[in-house]
C-alpha positions in Angstrom: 0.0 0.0 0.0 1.1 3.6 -0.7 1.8 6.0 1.4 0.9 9.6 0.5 1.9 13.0 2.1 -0.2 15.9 3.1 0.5 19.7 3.8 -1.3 22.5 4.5 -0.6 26.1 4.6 -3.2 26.8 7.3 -1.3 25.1 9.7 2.7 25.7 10.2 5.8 24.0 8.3 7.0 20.9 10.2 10.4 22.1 12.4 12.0 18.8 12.0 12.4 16.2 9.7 8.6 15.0 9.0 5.3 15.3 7.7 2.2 17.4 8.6 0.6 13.9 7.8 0.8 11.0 6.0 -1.9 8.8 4.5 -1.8 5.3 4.2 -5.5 3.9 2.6 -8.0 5.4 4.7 -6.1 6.4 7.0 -4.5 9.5 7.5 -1.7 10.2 10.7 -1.6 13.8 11.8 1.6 14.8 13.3 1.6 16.7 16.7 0.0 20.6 16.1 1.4 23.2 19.3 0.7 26.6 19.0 2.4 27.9 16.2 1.0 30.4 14.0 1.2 29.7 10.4 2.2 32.6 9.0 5.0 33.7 11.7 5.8 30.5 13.1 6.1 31.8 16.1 4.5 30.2 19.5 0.9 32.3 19.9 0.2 35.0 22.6 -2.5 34.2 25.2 -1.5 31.7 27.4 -2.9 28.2 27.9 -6.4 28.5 26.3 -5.2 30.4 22.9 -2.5 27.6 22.7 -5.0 24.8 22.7 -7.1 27.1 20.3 -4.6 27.2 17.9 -3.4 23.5 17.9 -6.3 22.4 17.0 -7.1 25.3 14.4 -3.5 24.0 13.0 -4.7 20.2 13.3 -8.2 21.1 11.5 -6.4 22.7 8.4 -4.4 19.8 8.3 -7.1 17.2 8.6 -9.2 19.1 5.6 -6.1 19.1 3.5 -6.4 15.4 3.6 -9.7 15.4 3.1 -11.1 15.2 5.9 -12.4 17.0 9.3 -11.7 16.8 13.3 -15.1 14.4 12.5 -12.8 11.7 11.5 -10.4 11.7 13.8 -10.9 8.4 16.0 -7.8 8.8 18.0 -6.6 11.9 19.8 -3.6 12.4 22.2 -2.7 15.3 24.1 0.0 16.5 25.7 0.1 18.9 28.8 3.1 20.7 30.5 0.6 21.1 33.7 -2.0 18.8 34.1 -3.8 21.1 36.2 -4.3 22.9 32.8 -6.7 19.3 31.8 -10.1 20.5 32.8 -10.1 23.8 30.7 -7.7 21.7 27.4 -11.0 19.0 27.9 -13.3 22.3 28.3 -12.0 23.5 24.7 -11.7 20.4 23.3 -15.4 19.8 23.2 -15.6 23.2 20.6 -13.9 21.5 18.2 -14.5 17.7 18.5 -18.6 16.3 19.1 -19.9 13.3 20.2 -19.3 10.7 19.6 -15.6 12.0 21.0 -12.6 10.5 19.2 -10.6 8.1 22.1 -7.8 9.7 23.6 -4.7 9.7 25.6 -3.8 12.5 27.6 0.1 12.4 28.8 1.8 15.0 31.1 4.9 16.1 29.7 8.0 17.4 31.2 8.6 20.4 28.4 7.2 20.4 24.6 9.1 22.2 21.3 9.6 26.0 21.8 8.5 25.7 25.1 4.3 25.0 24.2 2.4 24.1 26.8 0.1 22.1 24.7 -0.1 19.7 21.8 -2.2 17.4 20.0 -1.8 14.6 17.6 -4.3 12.3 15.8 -5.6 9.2 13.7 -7.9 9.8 11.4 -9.8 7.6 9.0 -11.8 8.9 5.5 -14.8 7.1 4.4 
């Protein structure tokens, strides 16, 4: 089976040496989204909350580049500096994802690139 990449310019360049996703079949693996801003690619302003906002803007533009939406997504995993910060990344999750909820992992982290407090990554499968 072939394996095909995507990209998207609503959601940053990769910082390292891989994909924004790759797609294998129906299934499509999104790399993990923090907070940069796709047009600086600098970390966002705002603390906490913006930084989950605009992980998951960057992993929405990524998922519709590949054809798909946060719908699809049937596995999520997060990643927290401060797992005290889990109630509100849970609270803003549920703008973005519906039910039935993707599963998901949600790891506490000593530190993340360029010093994020959050990020996200996902599975995703297309009709």
């Amino acid at each position: 089976m072939s394996k095909s990449i995507i990209s998207s310019a609503g959601a940053p360049a990769a910082i390292g040496p891989y994909s924004q996703a790759v797609r294998v079949g129906n299934t499509v693996y999104l790399s993990g989204q923090i907070a940069l801003d796709p047009v600086s690619g600098q970390l966002v302003e705002g603390g906490f909350e913006a930084q989950v906002h605009r992980a998951f803007q960057n992993m929405r533009a990524v998922a519709e580049a590949a054809g798909g939406s946060l719908a699809d997504v049937v596995k999520l995993t997060l990643f927290l500096t401060d797992l005290a910060d889990f109630p509100k990344a849970n609270e803003i999750m549920q703008t973005y994802f519906a039910q039935p909820y993707p599963a998901r992992s949600t790891v506490g982290v000593a530190s993340l690139p360029r010093g994020a407090r959050f990020e996200a990554e996902a599975v995703m499968v297309l009709a």
